[in-house]
ROLUMMI-321410 format. One record per residue (C-alpha): y, z, x; residue number from 1; chain. Coordinates in nm, 2 decimals, decimal comma. Example, Ala and Ser with C-alpha at 12.3 -4.5 7.8 and 13.67 -1.06 7.14 Angstrom:
# residues 2
(atom (-0,45 0,78 1,23) 1 A)
(atom (-0,11 0,71 1,37) 2 A)
# end
This chain:
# residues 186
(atom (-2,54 4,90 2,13) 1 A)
(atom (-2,61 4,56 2,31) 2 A)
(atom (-2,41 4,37 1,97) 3 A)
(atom (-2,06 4,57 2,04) 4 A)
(atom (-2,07 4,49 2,41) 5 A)
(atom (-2,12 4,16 2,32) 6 A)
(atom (-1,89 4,12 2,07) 7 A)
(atom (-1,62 4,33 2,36) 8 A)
(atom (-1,76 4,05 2,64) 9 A)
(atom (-1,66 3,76 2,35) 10 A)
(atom (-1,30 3,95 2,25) 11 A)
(atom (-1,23 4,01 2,66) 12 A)
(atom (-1,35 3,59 2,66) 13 A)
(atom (-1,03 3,54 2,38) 14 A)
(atom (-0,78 3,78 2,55) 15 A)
(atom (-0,85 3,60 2,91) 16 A)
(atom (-0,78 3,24 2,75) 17 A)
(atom (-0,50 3,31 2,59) 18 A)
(atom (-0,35 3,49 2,91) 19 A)
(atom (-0,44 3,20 3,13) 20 A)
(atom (-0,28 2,96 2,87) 21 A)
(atom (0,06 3,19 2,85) 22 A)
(atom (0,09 3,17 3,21) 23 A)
(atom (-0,03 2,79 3,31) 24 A)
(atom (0,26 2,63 3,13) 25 A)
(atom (0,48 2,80 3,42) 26 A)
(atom (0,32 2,57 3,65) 27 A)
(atom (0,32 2,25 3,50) 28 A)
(atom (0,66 2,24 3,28) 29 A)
(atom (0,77 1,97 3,52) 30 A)
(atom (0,48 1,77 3,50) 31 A)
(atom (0,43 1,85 3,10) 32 A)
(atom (0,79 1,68 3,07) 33 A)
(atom (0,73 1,36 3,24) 34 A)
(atom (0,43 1,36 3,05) 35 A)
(atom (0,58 1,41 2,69) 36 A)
(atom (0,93 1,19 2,80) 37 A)
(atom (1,13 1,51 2,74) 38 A)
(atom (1,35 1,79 2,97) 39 A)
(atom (1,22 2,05 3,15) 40 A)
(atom (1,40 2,25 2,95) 41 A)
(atom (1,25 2,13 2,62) 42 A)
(atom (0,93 2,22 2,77) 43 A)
(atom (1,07 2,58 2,85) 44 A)
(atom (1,07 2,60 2,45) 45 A)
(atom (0,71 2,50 2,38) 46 A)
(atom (0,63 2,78 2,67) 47 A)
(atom (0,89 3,01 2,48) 48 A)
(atom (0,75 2,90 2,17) 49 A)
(atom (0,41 3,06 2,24) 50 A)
(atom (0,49 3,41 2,36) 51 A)
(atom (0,75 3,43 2,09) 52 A)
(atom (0,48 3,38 1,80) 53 A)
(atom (0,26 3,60 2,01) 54 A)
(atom (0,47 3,89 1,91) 55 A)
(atom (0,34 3,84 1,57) 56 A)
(atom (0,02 4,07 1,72) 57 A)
(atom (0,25 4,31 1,52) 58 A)
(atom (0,19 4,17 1,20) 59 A)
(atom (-0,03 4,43 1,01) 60 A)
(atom (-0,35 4,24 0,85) 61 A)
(atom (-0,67 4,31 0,71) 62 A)
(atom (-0,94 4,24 0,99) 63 A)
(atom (-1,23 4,02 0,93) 64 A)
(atom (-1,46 3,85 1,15) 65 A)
(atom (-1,35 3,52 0,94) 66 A)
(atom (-1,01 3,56 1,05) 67 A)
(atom (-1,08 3,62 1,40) 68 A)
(atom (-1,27 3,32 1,43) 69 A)
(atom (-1,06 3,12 1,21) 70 A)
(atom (-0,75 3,18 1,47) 71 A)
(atom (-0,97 3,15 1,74) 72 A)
(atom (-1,01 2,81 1,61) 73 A)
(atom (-0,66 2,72 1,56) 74 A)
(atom (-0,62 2,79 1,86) 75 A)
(atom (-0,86 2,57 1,97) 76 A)
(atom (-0,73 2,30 1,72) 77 A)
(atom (-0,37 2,37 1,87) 78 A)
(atom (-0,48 2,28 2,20) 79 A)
(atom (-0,62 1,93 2,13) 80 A)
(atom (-0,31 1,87 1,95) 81 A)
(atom (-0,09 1,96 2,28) 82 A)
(atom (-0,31 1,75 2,47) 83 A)
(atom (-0,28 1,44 2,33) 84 A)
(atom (0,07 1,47 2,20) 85 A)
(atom (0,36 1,24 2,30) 86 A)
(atom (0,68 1,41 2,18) 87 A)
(atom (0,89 1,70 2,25) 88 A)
(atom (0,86 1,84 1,90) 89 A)
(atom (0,53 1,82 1,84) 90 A)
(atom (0,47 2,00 2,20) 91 A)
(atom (0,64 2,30 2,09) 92 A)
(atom (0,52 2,34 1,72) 93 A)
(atom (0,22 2,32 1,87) 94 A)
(atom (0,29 2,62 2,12) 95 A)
(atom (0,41 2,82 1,85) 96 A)
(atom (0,13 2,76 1,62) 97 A)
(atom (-0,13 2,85 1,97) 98 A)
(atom (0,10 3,18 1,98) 99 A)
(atom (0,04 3,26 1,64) 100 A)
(atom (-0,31 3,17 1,64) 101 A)
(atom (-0,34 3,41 1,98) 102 A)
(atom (-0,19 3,69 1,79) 103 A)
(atom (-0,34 3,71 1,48) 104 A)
(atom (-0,74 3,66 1,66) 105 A)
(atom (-0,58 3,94 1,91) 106 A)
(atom (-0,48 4,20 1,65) 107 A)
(atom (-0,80 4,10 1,42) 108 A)
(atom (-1,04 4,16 1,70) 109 A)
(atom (-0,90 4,41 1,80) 110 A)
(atom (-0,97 4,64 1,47) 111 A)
(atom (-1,32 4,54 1,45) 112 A)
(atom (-1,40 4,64 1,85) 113 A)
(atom (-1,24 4,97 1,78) 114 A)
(atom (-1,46 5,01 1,42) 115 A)
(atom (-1,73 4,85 1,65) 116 A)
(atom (-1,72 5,15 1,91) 117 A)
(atom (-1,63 5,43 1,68) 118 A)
(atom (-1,74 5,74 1,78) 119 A)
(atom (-1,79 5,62 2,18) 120 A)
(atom (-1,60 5,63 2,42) 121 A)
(atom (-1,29 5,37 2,40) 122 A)
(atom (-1,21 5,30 2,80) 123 A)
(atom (-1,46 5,04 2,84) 124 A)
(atom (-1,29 4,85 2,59) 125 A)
(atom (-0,90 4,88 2,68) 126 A)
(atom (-1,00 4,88 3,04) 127 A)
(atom (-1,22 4,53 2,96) 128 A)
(atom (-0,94 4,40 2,74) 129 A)
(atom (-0,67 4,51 3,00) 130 A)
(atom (-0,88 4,32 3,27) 131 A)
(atom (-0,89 4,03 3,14) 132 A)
(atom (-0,54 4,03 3,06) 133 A)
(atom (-0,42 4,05 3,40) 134 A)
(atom (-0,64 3,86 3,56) 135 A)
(atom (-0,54 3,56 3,28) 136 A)
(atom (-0,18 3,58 3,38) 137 A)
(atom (-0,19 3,62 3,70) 138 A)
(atom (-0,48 3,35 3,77) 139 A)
(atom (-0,36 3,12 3,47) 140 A)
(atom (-0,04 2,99 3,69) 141 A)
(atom (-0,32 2,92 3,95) 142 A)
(atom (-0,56 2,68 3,73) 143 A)
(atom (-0,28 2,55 3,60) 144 A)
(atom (-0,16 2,42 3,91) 145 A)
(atom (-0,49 2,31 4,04) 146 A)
(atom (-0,59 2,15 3,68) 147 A)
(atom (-0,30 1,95 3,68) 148 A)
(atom (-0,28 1,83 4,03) 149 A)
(atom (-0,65 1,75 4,04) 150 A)
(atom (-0,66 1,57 3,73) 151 A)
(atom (-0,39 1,60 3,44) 152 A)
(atom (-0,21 1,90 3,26) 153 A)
(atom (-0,33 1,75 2,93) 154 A)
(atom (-0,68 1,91 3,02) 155 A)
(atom (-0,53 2,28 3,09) 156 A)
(atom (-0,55 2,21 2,72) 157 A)
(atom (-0,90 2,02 2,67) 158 A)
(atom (-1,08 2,31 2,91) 159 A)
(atom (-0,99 2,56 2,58) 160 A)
(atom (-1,24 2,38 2,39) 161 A)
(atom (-1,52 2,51 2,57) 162 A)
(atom (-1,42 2,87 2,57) 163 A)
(atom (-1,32 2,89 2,20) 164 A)
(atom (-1,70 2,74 2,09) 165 A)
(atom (-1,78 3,03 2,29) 166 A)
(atom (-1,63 3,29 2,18) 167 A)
(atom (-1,66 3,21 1,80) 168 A)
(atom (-2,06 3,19 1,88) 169 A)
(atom (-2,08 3,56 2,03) 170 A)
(atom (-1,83 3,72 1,82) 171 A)
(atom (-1,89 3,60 1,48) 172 A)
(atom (-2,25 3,75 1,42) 173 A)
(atom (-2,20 4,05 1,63) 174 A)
(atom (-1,85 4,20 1,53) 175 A)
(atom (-1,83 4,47 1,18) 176 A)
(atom (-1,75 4,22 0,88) 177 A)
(atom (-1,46 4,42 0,82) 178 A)
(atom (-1,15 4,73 0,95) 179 A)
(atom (-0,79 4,76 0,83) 180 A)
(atom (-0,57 4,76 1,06) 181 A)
(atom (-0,35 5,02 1,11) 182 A)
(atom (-0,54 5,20 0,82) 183 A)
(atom (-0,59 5,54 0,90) 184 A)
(atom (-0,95 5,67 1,02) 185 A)
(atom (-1,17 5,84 0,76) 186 A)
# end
């Protein structure tokens, strides 16, 4: 009992980060452009670039803790690579590869939290999930303000580190191995 909640505290951890980091770029696009020698509007495609590739949560896969974690990582990976980037180009491939990484750990977690609470009662985890959704978008514009006037919008980027070594720690030996998504129930 105490593993799934665990493992829902770690997935509601991954939903939260990638919220805040969808919504922070709002705030700092000017201050990412000065900082990369590019447009605002180039910027506006790396923060494009990033909710377009996290439509690929529609991409069917076969769940597995390993790929949860392994995007989880990306992600993580992605977010070094933004924050010590230079150029434009880099910045949005980058943001497109975070997206992607966000999507895939999204729709891979999400399979093995509903395996994980088969057969109880499911509103603790969409209302969990949902939670830290909102509160990741509507706070993320807010730490990324603050983290960027206070010290640098390069570590809205570095602070990711932190929360991805978490959330690979709890989830990883707590989540089912394995659930196909989209794969009907049996």
């Amino acid at each position: 009992m105490f593993r799934r909640w665990l493992s829902l505290t770690s997935y509601a951890l991954a939903a939260l980060l990638f919220a805040v980091n969808a919504a922070a770029m709002n705030a700092i696009e000017d201050l990412v452009a000065m900082g990369h020698d590019t447009t605002p509007s180039a910027v506006g495609w790396a923060a494009d670039a990033y909710l377009i590739a996290l439509a690929g949560v529609l991409i069917p896969l076969k769940a597995r803790r390993s790929v949860f974690v392994s995007a989880v990582a990306l992600f993580g990976l992605a977010s070094l690579v933004i924050a010590f980037t230079e150029g434009a180009g880099l910045l949005i491939g980058a943001r497109a590869v975070q997206g992607l990484a966000a999507a895939v750990a999204l729709r891979a977690g999400l399979a093995l939290l509903v395996a994980a609470f088969q057969g109880g009662r499911m509103w603790p985890l969409v209302a969990a999930v949902a939670a830290a959704i909102v509160v990741g978008y509507l706070g993320g514009v807010v730490w990324g303000a603050y983290v960027a006037e206070m010290f640098s919008y390069r570590w809205i980027f570095l602070a990711n580190v932190v929360p991805v070594a978490l959330v690979a720690a709890t989830f990883v030996p707590r989540a089912p191995q394995q659930e196909m998504v989209g794969a009907p129930a049996s």
